[in-house]
N, C-alpha and C positions, 0 to 999 in steps of 0.2 A: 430464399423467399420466393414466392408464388409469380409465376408471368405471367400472360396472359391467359386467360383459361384456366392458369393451374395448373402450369407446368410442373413438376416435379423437380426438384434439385434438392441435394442432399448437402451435408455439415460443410461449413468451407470454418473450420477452430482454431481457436488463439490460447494456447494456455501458457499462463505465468507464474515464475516462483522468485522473493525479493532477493536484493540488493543492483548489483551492475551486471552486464550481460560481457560475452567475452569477444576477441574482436581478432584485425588485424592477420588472418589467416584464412587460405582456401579451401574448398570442399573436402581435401582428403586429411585438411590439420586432426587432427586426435588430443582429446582432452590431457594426455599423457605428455605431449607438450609444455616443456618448461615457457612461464612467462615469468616477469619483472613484474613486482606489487603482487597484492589479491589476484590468484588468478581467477581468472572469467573464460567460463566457457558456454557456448554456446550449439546447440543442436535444434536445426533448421529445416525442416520438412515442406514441400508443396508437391502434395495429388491434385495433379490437372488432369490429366489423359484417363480415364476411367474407360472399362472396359463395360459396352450396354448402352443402348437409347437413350441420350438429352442426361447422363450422366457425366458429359465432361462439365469441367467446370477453367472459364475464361482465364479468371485471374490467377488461380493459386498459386499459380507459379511463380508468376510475377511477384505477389506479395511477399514469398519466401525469397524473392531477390531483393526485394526493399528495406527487408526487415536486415538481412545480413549486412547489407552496405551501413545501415545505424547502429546496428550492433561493434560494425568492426570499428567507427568513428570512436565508440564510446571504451574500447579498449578490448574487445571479446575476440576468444579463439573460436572461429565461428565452423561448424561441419557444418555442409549442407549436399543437404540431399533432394530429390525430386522423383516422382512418381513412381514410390515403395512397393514391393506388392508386401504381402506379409510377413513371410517369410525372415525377407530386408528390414524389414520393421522392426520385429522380434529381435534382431542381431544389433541393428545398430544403437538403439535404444541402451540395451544391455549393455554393451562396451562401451556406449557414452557415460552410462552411470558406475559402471565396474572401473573406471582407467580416470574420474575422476582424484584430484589430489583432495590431500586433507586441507579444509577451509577453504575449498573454493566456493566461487559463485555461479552456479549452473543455473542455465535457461533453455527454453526447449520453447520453441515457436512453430506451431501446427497450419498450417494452412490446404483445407481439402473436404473430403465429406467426411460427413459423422450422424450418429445415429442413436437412440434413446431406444433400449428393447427391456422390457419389461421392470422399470426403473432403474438399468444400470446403462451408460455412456462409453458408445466404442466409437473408434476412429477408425475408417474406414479403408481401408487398402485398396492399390489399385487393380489389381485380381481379382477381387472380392465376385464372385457370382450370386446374385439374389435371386434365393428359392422359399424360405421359409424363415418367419421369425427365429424360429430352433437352431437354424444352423445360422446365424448371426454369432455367438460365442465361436464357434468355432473357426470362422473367418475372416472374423473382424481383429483389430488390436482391442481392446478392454481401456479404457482411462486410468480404471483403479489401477494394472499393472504397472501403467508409467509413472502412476506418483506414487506406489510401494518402493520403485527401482531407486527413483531421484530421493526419496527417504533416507531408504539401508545404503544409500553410498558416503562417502565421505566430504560432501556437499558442506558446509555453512549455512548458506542460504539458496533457494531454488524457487525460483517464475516458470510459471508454466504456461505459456498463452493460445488459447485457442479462437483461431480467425474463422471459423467455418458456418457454410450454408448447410442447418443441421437441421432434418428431419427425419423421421423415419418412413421411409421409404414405400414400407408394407400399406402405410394409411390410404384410404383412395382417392383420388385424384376429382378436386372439386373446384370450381369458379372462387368459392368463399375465400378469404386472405389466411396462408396458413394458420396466422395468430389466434385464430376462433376455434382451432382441434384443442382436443385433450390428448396427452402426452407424444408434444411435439415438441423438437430441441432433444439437447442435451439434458441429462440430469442431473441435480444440483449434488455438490461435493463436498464435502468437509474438508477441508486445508489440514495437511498433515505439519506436527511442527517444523516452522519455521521456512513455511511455505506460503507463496501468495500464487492463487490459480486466477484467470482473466479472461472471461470470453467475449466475444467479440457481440453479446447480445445474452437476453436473461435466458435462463434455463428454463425449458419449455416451450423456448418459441424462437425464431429463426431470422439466419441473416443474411443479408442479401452478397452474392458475386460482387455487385459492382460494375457501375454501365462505363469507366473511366479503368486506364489501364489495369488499378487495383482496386479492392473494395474499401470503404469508407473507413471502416473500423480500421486495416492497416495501414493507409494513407496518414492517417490522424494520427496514429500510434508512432509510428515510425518520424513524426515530426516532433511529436509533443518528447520522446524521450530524449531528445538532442537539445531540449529548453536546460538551462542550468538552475539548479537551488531547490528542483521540485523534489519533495519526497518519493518516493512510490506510489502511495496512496494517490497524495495528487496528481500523480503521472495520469492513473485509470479514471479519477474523476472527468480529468480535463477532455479526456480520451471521449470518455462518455457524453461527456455535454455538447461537444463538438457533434457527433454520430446525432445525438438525440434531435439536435439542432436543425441536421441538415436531413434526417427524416421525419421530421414533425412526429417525433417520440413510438415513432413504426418499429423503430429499433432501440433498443435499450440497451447499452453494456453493463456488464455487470461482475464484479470481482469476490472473490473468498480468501482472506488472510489470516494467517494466523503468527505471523510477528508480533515480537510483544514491542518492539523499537522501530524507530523513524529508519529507512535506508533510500539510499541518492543512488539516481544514476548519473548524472552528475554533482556533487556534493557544495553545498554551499561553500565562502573562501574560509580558509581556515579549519575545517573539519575535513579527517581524512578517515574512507572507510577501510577496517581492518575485517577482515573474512574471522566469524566468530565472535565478533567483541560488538556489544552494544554501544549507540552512539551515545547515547545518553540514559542515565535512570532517573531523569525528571520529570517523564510520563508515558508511562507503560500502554498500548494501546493494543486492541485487537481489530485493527478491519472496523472502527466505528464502534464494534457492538461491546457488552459489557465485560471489565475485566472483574478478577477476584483477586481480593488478596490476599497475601502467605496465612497460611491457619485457617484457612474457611473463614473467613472476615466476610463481612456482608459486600450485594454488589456493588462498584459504584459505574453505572450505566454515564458512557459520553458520549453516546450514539447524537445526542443534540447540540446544538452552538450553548446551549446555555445550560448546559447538565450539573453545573456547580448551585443552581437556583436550589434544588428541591433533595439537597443531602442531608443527612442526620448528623445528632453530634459524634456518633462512633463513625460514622465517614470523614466527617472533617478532620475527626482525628488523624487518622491513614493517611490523608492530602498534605497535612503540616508535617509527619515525619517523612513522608519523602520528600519534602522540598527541604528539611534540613540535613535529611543525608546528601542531598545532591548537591546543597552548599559545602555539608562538609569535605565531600571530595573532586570537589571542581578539579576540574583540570583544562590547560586551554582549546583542546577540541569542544568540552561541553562549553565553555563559554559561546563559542564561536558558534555552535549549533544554538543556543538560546534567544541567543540576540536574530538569528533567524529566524525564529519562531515569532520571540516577542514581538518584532518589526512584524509580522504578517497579524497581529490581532492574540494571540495564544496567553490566556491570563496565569497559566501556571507561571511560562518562561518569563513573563513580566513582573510577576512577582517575586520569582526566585532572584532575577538580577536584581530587583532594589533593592532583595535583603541583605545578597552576597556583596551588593556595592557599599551598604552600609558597615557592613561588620569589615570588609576592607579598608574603610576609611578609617575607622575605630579605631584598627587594629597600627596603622602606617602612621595615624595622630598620634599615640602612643610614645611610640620608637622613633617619632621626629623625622621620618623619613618621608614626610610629604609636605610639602609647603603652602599647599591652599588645600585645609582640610573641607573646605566646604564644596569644593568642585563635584566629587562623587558623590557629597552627599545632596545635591541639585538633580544629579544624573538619576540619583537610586529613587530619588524623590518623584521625579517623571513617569520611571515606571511603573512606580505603585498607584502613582495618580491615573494613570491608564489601565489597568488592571480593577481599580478602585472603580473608577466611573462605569465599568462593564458590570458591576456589580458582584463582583469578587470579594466575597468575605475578609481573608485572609490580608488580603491588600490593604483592603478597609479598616484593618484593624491594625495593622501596623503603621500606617499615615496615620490614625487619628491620636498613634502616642509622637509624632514626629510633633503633632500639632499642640499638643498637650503639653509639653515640653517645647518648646519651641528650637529643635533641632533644625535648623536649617532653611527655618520656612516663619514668618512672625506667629507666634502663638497667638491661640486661637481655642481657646478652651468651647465653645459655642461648635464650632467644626467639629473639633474632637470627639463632642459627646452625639453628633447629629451621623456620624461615621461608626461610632461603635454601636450605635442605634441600629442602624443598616444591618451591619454584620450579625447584630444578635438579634434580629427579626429570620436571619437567613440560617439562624439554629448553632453558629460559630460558638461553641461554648468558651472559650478566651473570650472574647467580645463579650459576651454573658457575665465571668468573672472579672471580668475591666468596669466595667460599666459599676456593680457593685462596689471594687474595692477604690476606684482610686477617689481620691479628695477633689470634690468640682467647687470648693470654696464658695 
């Protein structure tokens, strides 16, 4: 970011790719390294010492030592290295992605400069001599290389995080605040699968060193992934709103994912992450933005809190069969992951436990092997009511047969028909054919 006058300072990057980061080892460990569980590995870069005029940069180093100390808490075989020229770059990169095992968890955490040349994102070496936009390919690292490498290797899942004060360098030198040029930052990326990228600020516009021994963005970062129960995603929100906070939205973090499932770095109790296997298929997500489903199905967009308001009935439909495939194969990591969910507000996972608590009750009343059949179904009943009150179709239409019947709850034929009303306002076609068939005497 810009000092006084308009000083010049280049990318200090953070890039990220999902699940846990790898820990517990020094600069020379090698991904090739046996560990116990999921392995986690970890490659840790900081270019501080640059060679040229008001091109050093404070912190980078320092963040690259922060980062690895949380890394290693959290279980990663961490490599770290410090002020690369290219060459170094080229080689260790390579071997970090080559000597990779099959289903790990690779992370790569960048802290240094970076640079935006003619729409494409390089990471800047500490040799690097500035002459000419032209010869930037040929000096710099390339971004696309490092997430083609972490791709073709034998990775599971891969973060890539980039912490840098990133501009291009060539721009000239003005009083204005960088954020008023055109093409400055990093350039924005597409997340290869099963990959989550994280930079320490949006593409296009730049972030600051840091007036404290680290900069903001890895201070923040390095704290929030040591919080237990957060997803990923939530890791980088938090990350962000924190940064946004504390520069009155001068800075903006900003993340590209392309996991289709929830991944911990620390994992809620009861859920354990396995390298390769999803945590759950009770809600497929991409980074917020819109998934598809199998066969070219239309979208259904959850980029918003309340994306279930304005579905069709061929969407509803898609939402009801996965929430009954994912009763059908519960198992108790998904339980444990649900009830996490549920408990934070998430109306699928609140629905899906009232159903799977009801048909368990059903099923245990049956075969006599529960003695107060009414307990789970009080429990199943709460989460549908939660689910229900946020305006959740699906919820809505199965309390108002709970009510209808007076399973568990006093009937209530008046509820019942004021609840299928709801849902078949919200296009729920079951609620549509309830409403029609059943007798309201």
């Amino acid at each position: 970011m810009a000092g006084v006058g308009g000083a010049v300072r280049i990318l200090c990057v953070a890039l990220v790719w999902p699940l846990v980061l790898i820990g517990a080892a020094q600069a020379q460990d090698s991904p090739s390294s046996s560990t116990t569980g999921v392995p986690k590995f970890a490659l840790v870069i900081g270019n501080s010492n640059y060679a040229g005029y008001r091109r050093n940069l404070k912190n980078a180093i320092n963040d690259s030592k922060l980062i690895a100390q949380a890394l290693r808490k959290l279980g990663f075989k961490v490599q770290q290295n410090t002020d690369m020229d290219r060459s170094r770059m080229i080689t260790v990169v390579t071997e970090f992605a080559d000597n990779l095992p099959e289903g790990a968890t690779a992370m790569v955490f960048y802290a240094g400069h970076g640079m935006q040349i003619g729409g494409a994102s390089y990471l800047v070496p500490v040799d690097m001599k500035i002459t000419s936009e032209q010869s930037v390919p040929l000096r710099a690292y390339p971004l696309k290389t490092l997430l083609e490498r972490l791709s073709a290797s034998r990775s599971s899942v891969n973060i890539v995080v980039l912490d840098a004060c990133r501009d291009n360098p060539f721009q000239p030198e003005t009083p204005i605040k960088y954020r008023s040029f055109n093409n400055l930052g990093l350039a924005p990326v597409q997340a290869p699968v099963g990959t989550v990228v994280a930079y320490s600020t949006s593409p296009g516009q730049l972030a600051a060193d840091g007036q404290d021994a680290n900069s903001l963005y890895t201070a923040a970062l390095a704290q929030v992934i040591l919080e237990p129960h957060l997803s990923i995603e939530a890791v980088f929100k938090k990350v962000g709103v924190q940064v946004r906070n504390k520069t009155q939205d001068d800075q903006i973090p900003w993340f590209e994912s392309s996991l289709s499932e929830e991944y911990f770095f620390l994992p809620p109790d009861g859920v354990t992450v396995v390298a390769g296997r999803s945590l759950s298929a009770v809600e497929g997500r991409r980074s917020g933005k819109s998934r598809r489903r199998d066969g070219g199905d239309p979208l259904i967009d959850v980029s918003s809190e309340l994306w279930y308001l304005n579905l069709s009935e061929s969407q509803w439909g898609h939402v009801a069969e996965d929430m009954q495939r994912a009763i059908s194969s519960m198992a108790t990591d998904d339980l444990a992951l649900l009830e996490h969910k549920a408990t934070g507000g998430n109306v699928i996972a609140q629905t899906t436990l009232g159903l799977y608590g009801l048909a368990k009750s059903s099923a245990l009343a049956v075969d006599g092997s529960m003695s107060d059949p009414l307990d789970p179904v009080i429990k199943a009943r709460s989460w549908l009511r939660k689910a229900a009150n946020a305006g959740f179709a699906v919820a809505q239409t199965e309390l108002a047969h709970l009510y209808f019947n007076g399973d568990g709850v006093p009937r209530d034929v008046k509820e019942a028909r004021r609840l299928l009303e709801l849902a078949a306002a919200a296009h729920y076609p079951k609620a549509k054919r309830d409403l029609e068939a059943l007798d309201w005497e």
